[in-house]
C-alpha positions as CSV (number, residue, x, y, z in Angstrom):
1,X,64.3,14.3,12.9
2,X,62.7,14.1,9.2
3,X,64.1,12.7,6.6
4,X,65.1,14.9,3.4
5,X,63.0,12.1,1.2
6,X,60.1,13.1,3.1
7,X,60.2,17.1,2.5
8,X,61.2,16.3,-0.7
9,X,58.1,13.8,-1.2
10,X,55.9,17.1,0.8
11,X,56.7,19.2,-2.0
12,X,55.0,17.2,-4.9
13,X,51.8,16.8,-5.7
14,X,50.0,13.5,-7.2
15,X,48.9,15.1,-11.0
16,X,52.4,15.7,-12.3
17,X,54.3,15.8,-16.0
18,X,56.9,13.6,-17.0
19,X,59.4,16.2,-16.4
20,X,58.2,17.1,-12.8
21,X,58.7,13.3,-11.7
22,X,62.0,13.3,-13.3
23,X,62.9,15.8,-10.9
24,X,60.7,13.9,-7.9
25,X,62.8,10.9,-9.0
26,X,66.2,13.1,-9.1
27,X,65.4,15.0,-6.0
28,X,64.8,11.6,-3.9
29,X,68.0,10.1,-5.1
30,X,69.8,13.5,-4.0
31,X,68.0,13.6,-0.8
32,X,68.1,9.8,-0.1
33,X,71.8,10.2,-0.8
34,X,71.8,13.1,2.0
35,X,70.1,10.8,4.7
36,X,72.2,8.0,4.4
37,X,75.4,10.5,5.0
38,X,73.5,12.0,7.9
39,X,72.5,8.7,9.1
40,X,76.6,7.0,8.7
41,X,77.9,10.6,10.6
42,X,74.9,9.9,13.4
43,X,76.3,6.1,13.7
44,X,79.8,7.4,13.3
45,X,78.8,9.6,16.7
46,X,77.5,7.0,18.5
47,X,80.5,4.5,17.9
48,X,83.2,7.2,19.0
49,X,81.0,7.8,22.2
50,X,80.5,4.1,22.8
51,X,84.3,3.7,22.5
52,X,85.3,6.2,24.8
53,X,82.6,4.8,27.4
54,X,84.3,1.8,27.2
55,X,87.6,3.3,27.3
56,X,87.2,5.3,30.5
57,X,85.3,1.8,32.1
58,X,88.1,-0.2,31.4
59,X,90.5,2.7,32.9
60,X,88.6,2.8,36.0
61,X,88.4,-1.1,36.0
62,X,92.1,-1.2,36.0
63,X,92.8,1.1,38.5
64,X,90.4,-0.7,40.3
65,X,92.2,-4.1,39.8
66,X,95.6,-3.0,40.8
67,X,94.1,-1.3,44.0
68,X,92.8,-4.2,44.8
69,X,95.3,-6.0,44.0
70,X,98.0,-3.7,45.4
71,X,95.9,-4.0,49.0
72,X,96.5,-8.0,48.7
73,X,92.3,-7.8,48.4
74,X,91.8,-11.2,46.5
75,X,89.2,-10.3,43.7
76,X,87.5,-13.3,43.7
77,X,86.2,-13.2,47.4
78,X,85.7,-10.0,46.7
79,X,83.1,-10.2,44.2
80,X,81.7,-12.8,45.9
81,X,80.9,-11.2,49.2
82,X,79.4,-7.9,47.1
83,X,77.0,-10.6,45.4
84,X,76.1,-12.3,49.1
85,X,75.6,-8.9,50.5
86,X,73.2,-7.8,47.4
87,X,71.9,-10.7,47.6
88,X,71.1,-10.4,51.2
89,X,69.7,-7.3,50.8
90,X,67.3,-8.6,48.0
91,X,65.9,-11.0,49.8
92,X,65.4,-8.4,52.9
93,X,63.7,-6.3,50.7
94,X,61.3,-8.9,49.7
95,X,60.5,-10.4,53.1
96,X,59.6,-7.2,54.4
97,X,58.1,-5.5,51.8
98,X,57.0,-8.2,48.7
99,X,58.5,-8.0,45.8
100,X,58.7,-4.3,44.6
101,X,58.3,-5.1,40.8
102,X,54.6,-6.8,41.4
103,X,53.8,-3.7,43.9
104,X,54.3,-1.3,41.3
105,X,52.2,-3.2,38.9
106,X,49.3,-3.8,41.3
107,X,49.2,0.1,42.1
108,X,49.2,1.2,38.2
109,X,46.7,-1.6,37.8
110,X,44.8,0.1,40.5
111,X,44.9,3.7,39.3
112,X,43.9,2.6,35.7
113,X,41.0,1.2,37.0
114,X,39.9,3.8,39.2
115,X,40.4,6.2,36.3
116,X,38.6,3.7,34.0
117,X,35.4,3.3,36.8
118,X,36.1,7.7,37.0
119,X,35.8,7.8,32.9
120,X,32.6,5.4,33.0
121,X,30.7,7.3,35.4
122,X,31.1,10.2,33.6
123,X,29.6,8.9,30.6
């Protein structure tokens, strides 16, 4: 998105009267007025979206909860088993495979440099 101040700014030129950057100065104001109304209606957006995200996860979380709890499912052992069991499977990951984070760096690592030794030949 561009800003209104900056077409505006596009349109004038550096040699100008007195009169043409009164209305550079007047046509900034007006457009810088327009940006900050687009820029509050944007944020405005954003918030209401935000809130109904956290709306419909708090739904689902109390649904959840009185499941759980309707099912006599005590939520702390719960939670605690899911982190045992994904904890378990990180650490399975790792033994059999390394860590997956400094794999993925090693192999970009890699290909940069093969491109780079590639690009250098070349030259």
């Amino acid at each position: 998105m561009t800003s209104a101040v900056h077409q505006v700014l596009k349109q004038y030129s550096t040699d100008m009267s007195i009169s043409d950057l009164h209305s550079l100065i007047m046509s900034i104001k007006r457009a810088a007025a327009e940006d900050e109304v687009d820029t509050q209606t944007r944020l405005e957006e954003v918030r209401q979206s935000v809130i109904v995200d956290y709306t419909a996860r708090d739904q689902r979380d109390a649904r959840l909860q009185h499941f759980m709890q309707a099912h006599n499912v005590p939520l702390e052992e719960h939670m605690a088993a899911v982190c045992r069991s994904s904890s378990n499977l990180e650490s399975l990951v790792v033994e059999s495979f390394g860590n997956p984070t400094l794999y993925t760096q090693g192999r970009k690592l890699t290909e940069n440099m093969s491109l780079y030794k590639k690009d250098a030949k070349n030259l």
